[in-house]
DRENMITI-177330 format. One record per residue (C-alpha): residue number from 1; residue in three letters; x, y, z. Coordinates in steps of 0.25 Angstrom, whole numbers, always signed. Example, Ala and Ser with C-alpha at 12.3 -4.5 7.8 and 13.67 -1.06 7.14 Angstrom:
<sites>
- i:aa:u:v:w
- 1:Ala:+49:-18:+31
- 2:Ser:+55:-4:+29
</sites>
This chain:
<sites>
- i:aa:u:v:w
- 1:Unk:+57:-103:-128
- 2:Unk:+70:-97:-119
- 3:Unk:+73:-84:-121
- 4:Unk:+87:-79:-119
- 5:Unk:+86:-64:-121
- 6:Unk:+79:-54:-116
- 7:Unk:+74:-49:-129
- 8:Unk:+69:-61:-134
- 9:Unk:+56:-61:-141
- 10:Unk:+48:-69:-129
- 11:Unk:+55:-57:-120
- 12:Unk:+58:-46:-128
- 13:Unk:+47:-35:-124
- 14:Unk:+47:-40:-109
- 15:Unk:+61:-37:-108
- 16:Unk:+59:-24:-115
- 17:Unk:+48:-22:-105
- 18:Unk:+53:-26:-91
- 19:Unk:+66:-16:-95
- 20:Unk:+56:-5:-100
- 21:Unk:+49:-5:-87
- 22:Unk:+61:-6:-77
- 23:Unk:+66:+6:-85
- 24:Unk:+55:+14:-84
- 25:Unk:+54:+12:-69
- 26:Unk:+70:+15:-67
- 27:Unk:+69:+27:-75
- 28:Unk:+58:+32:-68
- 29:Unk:+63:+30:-54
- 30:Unk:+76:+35:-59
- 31:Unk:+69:+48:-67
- 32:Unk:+62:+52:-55
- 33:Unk:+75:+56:-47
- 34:Unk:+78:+67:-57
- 35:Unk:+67:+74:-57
- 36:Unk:+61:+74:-44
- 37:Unk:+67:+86:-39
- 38:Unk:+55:+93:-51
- 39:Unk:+44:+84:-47
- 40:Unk:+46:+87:-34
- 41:Unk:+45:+103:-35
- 42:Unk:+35:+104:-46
- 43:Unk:+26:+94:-36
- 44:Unk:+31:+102:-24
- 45:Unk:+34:+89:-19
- 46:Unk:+47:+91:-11
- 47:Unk:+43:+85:+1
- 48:Unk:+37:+72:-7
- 49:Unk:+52:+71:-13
- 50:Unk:+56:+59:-8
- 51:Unk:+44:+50:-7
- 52:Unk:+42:+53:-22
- 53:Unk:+55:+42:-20
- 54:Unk:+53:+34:-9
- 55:Unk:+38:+31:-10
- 56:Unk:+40:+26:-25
- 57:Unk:+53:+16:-19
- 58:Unk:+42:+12:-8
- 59:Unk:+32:+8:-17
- 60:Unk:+41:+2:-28
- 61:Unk:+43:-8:-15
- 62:Unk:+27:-10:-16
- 63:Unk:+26:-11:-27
- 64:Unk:+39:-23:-29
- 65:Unk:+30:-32:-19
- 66:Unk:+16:-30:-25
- 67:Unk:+21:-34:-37
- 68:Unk:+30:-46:-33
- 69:Unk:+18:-51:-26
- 70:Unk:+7:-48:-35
- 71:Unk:+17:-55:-47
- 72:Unk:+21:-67:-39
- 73:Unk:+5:-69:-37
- 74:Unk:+1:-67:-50
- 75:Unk:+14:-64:-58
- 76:Unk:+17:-51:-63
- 77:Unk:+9:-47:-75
- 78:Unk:+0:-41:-67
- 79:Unk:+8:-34:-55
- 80:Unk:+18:-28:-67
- 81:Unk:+5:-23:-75
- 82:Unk:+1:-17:-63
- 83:Unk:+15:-10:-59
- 84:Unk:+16:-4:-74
- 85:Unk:+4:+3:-72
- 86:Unk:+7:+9:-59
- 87:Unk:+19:+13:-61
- 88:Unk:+13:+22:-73
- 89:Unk:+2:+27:-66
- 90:Unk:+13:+30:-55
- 91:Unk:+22:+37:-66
- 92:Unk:+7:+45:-72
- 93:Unk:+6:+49:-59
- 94:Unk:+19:+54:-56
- 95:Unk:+20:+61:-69
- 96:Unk:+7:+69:-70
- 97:Unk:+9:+72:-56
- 98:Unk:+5:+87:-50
- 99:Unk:+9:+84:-35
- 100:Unk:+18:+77:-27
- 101:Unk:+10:+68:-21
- 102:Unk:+3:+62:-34
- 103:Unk:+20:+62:-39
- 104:Unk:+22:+53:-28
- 105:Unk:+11:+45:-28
- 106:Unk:+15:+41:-44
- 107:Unk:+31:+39:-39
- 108:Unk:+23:+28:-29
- 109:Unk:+15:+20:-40
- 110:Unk:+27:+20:-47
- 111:Unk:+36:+15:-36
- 112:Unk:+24:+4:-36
- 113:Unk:+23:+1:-51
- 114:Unk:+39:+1:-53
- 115:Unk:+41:-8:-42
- 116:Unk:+30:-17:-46
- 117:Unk:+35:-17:-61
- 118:Unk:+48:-21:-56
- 119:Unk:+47:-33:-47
- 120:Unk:+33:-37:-60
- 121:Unk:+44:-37:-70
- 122:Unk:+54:-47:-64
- 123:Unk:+44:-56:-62
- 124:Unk:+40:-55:-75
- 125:Unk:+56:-60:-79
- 126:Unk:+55:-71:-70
- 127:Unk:+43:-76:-77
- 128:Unk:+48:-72:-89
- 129:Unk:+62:-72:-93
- 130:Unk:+70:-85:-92
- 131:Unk:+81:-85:-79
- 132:Unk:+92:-83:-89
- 133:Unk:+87:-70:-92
- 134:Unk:+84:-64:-78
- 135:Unk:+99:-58:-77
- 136:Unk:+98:-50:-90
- 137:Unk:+83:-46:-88
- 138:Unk:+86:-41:-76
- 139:Unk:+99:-34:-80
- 140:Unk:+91:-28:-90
- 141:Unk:+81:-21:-78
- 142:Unk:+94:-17:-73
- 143:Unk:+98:-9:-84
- 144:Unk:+85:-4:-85
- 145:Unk:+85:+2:-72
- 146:Unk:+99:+7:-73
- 147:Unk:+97:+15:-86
- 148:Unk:+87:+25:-80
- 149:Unk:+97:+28:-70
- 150:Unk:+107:+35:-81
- 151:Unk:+96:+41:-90
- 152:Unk:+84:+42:-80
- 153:Unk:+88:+56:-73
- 154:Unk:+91:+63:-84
- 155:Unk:+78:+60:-93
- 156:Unk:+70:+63:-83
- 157:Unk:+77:+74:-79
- 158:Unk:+75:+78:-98
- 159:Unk:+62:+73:-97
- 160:Unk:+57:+84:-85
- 161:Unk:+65:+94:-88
- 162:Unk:+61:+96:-105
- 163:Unk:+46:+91:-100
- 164:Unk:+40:+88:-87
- 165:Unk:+46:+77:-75
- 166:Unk:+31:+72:-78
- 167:Unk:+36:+66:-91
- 168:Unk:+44:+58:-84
- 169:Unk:+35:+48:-77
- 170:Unk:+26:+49:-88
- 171:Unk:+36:+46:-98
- 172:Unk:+39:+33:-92
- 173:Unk:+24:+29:-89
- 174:Unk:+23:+29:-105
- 175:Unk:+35:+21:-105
- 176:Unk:+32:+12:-95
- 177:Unk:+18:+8:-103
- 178:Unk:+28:+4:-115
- 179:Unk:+35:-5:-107
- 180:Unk:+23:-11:-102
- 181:Unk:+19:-14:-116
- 182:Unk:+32:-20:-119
- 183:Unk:+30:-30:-107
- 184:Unk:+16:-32:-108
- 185:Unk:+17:-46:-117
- 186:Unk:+25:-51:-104
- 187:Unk:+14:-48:-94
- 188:Unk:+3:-54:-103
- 189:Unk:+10:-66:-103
- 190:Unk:+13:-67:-87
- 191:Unk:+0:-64:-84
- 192:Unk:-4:-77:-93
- 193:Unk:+8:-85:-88
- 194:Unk:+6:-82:-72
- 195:Unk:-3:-88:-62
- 196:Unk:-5:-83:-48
- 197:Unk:+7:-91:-39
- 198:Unk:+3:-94:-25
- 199:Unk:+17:-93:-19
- 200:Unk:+17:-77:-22
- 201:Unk:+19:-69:-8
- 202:Unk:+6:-61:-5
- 203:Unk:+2:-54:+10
- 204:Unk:+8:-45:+17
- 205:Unk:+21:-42:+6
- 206:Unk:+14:-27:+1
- 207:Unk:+13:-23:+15
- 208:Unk:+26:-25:+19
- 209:Unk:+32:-17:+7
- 210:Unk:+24:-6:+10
- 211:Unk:+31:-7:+23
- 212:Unk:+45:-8:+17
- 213:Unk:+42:+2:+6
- 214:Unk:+39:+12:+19
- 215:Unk:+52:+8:+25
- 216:Unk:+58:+11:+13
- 217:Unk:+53:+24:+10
- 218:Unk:+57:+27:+26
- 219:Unk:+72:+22:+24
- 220:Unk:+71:+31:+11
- 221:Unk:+66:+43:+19
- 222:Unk:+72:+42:+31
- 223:Unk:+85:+44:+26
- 224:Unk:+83:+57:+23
- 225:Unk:+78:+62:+36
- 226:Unk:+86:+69:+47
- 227:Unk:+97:+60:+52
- 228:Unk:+92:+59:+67
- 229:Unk:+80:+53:+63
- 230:Unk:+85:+46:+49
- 231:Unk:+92:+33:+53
- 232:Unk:+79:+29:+62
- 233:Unk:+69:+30:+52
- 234:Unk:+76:+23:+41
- 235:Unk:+81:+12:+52
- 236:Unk:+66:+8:+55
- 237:Unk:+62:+11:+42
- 238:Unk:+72:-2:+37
- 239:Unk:+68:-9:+49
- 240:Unk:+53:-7:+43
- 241:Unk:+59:-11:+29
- 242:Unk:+66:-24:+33
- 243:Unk:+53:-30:+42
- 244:Unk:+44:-27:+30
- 245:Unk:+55:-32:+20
- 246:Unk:+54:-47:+25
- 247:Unk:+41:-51:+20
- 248:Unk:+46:-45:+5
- 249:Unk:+59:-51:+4
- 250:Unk:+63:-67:+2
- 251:Unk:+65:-73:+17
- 252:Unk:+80:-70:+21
- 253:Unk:+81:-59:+12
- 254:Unk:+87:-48:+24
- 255:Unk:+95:-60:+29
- 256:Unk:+102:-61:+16
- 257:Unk:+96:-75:+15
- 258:Unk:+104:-86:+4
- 259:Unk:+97:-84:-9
- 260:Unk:+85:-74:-14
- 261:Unk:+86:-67:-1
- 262:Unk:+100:-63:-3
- 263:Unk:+95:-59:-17
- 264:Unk:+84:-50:-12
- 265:Unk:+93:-43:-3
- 266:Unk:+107:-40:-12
- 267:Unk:+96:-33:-21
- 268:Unk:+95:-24:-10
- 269:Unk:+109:-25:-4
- 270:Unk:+115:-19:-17
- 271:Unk:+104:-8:-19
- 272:Unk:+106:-4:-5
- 273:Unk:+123:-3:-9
- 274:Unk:+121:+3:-23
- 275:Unk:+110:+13:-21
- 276:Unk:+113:+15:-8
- 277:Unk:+128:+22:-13
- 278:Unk:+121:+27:-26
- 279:Unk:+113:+38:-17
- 280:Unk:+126:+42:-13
- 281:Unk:+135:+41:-25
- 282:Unk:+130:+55:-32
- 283:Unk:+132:+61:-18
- 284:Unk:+144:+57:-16
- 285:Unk:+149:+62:-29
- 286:Unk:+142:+76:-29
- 287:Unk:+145:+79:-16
- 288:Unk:+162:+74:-13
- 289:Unk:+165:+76:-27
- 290:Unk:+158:+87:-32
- 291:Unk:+153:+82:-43
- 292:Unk:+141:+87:-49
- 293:Unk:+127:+79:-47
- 294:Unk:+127:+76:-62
- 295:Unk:+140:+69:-61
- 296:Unk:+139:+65:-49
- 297:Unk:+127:+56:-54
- 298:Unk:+132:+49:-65
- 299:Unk:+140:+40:-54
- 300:Unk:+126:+33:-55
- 301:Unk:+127:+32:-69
- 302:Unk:+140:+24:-67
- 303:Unk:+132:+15:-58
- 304:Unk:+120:+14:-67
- 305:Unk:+128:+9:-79
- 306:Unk:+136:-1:-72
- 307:Unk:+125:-6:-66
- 308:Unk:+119:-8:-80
- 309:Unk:+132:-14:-84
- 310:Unk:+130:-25:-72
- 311:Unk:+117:-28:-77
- 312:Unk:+121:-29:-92
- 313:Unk:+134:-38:-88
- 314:Unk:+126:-48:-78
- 315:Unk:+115:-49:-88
- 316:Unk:+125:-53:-98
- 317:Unk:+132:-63:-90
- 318:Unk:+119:-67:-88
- 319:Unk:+119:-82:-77
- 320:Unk:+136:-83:-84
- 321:Unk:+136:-76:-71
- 322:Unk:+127:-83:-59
- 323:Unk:+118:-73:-52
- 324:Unk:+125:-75:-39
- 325:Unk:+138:-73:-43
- 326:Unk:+133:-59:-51
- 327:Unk:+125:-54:-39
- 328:Unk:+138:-56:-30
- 329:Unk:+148:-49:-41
- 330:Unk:+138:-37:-42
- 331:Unk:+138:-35:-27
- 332:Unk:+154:-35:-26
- 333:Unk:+153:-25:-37
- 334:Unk:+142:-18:-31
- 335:Unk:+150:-18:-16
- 336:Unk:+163:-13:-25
- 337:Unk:+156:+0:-31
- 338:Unk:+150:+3:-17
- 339:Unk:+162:+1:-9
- 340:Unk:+168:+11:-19
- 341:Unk:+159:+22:-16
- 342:Unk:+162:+19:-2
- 343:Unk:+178:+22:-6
- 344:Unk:+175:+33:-15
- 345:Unk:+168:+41:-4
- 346:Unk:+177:+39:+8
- 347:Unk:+189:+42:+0
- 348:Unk:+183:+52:-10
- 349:Unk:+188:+44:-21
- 350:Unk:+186:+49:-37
- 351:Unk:+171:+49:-43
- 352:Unk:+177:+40:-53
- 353:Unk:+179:+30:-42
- 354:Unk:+163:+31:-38
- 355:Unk:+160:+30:-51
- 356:Unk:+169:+18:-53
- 357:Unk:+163:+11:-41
- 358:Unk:+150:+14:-44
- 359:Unk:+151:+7:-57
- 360:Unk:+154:-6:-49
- 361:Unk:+140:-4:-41
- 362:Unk:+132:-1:-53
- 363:Unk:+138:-14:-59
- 364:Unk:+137:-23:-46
- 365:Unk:+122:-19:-47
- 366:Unk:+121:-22:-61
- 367:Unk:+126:-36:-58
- 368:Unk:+118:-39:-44
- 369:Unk:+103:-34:-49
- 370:Unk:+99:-41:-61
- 371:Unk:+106:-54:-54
- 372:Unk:+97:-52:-41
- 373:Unk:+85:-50:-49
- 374:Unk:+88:-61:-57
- 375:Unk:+92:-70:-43
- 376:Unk:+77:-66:-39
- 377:Unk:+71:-72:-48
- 378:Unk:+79:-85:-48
- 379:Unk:+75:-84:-35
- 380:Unk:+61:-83:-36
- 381:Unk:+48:-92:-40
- 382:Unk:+36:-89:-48
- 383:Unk:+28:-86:-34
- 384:Unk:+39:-75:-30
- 385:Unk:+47:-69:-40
- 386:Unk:+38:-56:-37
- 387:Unk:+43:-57:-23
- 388:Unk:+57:-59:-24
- 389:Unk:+57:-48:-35
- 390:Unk:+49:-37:-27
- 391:Unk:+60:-43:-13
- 392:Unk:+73:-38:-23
- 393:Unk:+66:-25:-27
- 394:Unk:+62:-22:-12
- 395:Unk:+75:-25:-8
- 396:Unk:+81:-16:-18
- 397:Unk:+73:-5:-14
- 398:Unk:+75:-7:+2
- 399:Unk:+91:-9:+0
- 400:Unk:+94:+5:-8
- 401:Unk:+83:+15:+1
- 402:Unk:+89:+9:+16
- 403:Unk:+102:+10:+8
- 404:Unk:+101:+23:+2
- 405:Unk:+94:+28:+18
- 406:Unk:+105:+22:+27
- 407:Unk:+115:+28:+19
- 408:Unk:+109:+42:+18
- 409:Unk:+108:+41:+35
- 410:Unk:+124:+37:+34
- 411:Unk:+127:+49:+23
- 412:Unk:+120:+59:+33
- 413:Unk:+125:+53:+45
- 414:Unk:+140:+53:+41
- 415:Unk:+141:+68:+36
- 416:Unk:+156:+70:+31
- 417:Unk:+158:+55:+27
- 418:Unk:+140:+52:+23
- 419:Unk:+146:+46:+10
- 420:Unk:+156:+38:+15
- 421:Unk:+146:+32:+25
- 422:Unk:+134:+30:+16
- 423:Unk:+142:+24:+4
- 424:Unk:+148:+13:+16
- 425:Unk:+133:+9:+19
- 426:Unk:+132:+6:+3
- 427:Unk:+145:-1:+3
- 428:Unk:+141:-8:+16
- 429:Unk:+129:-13:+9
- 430:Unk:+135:-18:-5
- 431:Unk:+145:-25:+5
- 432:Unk:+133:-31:+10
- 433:Unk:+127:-36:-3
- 434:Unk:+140:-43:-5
- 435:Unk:+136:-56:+3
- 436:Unk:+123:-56:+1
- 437:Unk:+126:-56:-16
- 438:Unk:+132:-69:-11
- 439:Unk:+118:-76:-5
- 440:Unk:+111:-73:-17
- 441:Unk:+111:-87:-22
- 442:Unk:+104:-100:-15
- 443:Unk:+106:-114:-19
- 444:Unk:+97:-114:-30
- 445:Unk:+91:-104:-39
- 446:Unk:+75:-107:-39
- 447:Unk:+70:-103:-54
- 448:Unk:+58:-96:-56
- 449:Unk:+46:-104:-62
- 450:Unk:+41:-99:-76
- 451:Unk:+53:-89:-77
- 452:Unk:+55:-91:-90
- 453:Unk:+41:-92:-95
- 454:Unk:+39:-87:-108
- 455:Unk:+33:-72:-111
- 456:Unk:+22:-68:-122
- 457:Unk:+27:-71:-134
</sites>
């Protein structure tokens, strides 16, 4: 029978379970940030400050193609079963933790787990949820990762401060078994309804992302080292990143190939542009205007809600609006809200205006995700929707740590005018998002076998 709504009877609890789960890994990745700064002295783990960062963003990129193969092999019951599981015993570990080390290894299996769960759970749409659907779904997962960005810090920050930073890992752990109970009816019926598909992608793929996940986690650090040294490591650690990314990615994806390859790589043009100028944003603002940091944060909270607003607005239009046309207005939208960051710094323009241009990105993001997510899966086949999903993921994470990296080297290496220079990458970047948003679409869509299958009743 067709389901039309996401909260139908046939959908209802995996809806509610998806969101719960994509949530839950938002606000924990979010919640962290804010209280850091006590982990790290209670643990006396000032020196194994940043890995507690970038070694949970190098196994979530494990953890994307483990999963996209294992449920492209054998569907992703299984693979998302497994990834709930670590990813709790990542958050028990993290939260009874009495040193720094055991802290860090916990942020590892959660980066593993929450990487999994993510590209396990658009398989799961694909196979589940009609076509029609897969724009409002995944504007859905937008909002939920959006959300924890406005009330994320401060509850954690409530919650360590009344009881202990432990509580909140813990906290979500609970949760996180809720939300696998609401989904479980789903995973149950996959695991019935799924047979191993000998067209999945097997071999070498975990190695090379245990390479790109080191490249990564060198872009990330290298960018924080002296600037005589600096722009050498983080050059041959993208270098490293891009000969390991071929084999991860569909073929053409780094030549902006016609089609999904154009796909995989705007997902990571656009987190490049947009997370790339949201490092700096606070910066800016705290540092030129004298705002203070309280203030000058909730910039982020402009883009955070426009960016739920573009998710809302393009689930709504739903395919009134084709997925190519939408990707293409959110990164003009996208490029308009950069660019203004670009102004606002040269010419030291009011906050109001960065907050005003900052809407614009948050929105273009809100329109270009969900659509991307969705194009992947129109893209895909039963044999490599896990593929194609863990490619956009990798890609997302690549894109805003080389981002983020070479605009830190250009902020540090322009002294009087690093704003200025660093926000011109961003803008750069968006500029370049802008034609590719325009190759997204080949001649014909492929549809996904068995997408709309029916879930337990």
């Amino acid at each position: 029978m067709p389901r039309s709504a996401l909260l139908s009877p046939e959908l209802r609890w995996t809806t509610i379970g998806s969101i719960a789960l994509i949530f839950l890994g938002a606000f924990e990745s979010l919640a962290v940030t804010t209280i850091m700064p006590t982990v790290s002295r209670e643990l006396d783990g000032e020196a194994l400050y940043s890995l507690a960062f970038s070694g949970t963003l190098a196994a979530s990129i494990i953890g994307t193609v483990v999963a996209g193969g294992w449920a492209d092999r054998r569907g992703p019951s299984r693979p998302l079963i497994v990834a709930m599981a670590v990813f709790v015993v990542g958050l028990v570990l993290s939260g009874t933790a009495q040193s720094m080390v055991v802290f860090i290894v916990g942020r590892f299996l959660q980066g593993l787990g929450s990487g999994a769960i993510i590209v396990a759970l658009y398989v799961v749409v694909a196979r589940l949820y009609p076509a029609e659907l897969h724009p409002k779904i995944f504007g859905a997962f937008a909002a939920a990762w959006v959300l924890p960005s406005m009330i994320g810090p401060p509850v954690a920050g409530l919650v360590a401060d009344s009881t202990s930073w432990h509580w909140v890992f813990l906290g979500v752990g609970v949760l996180v078994l809720f939300a696998a109970a609401f989904i479980a009816p789903a995973i149950r019926q996959l695991a019935h309804m799924t047979t191993a598909s000998s067209g999945a992608r097997v071999g070498s793929a975990p190695f090379w992302a245990v390479v790109v996940a080191v490249g990564v986690v060198g872009v990330s650090l290298g960018g924080q080292l002296p600037v005589s040294v600096a722009p050498v490591v983080v050059i041959v650690a993208v270098v490293i990143v891009v000969v390991a990314l071929r084999p991860l990615v569909p073929a053409g994806t780094l030549l902006a190939r016609r089609g999904l390859p154009s796909v995989v790589l705007l997902r990571g043009a656009c987190a490049a542009a947009f997370f790339g100028t949201e490092v700096y944003l606070p910066y800016l603002l705290n540092e030129r205007y004298g705002l203070p940091s309280w203030a000058a944060g909730l910039i982020l909270t402009v883009g955070a809600v426009s960016w739920a607003l573009g998710s809302e607005v393009q689930s709504r239009m739903g395919e009134r609006m084709s997925h190519d046309n939408t990707v293409r207005i959110g990164a003009a939208v996208l490029l308009l809200g950069v660019f203004t960051q670009v102004v606002t710094a040269a010419l030291l323009l009011s906050p109001i205006v960065a907050a005003a241009g900052w809407f614009f990105a948050g929105a273009g993001m809100g329109l270009v995700y969900p659509r991307i997510s969705t194009l992947v899966l129109s893209y895909s086949t039963e044999g490599n929707q896990g593929f194609n999903s863990a490619a956009m993921s990798i890609s997302d994470n690549v894109g805003g740590a080389t981002a983020i990296a070479f605009a830190g080297l250009l902020f540090t290496g322009f002294a009087t005018n690093g704003f200025v220079a660093a926000l011109a990458l961003t803008a750069v970047l968006a500029a370049l998002a802008l034609p590719v948003a325009f190759r997204v679409r080949a001649e014909r869509l492929p549809v996904a076998p068995d997408a709309g299958a029916p879930p337990a009743s």
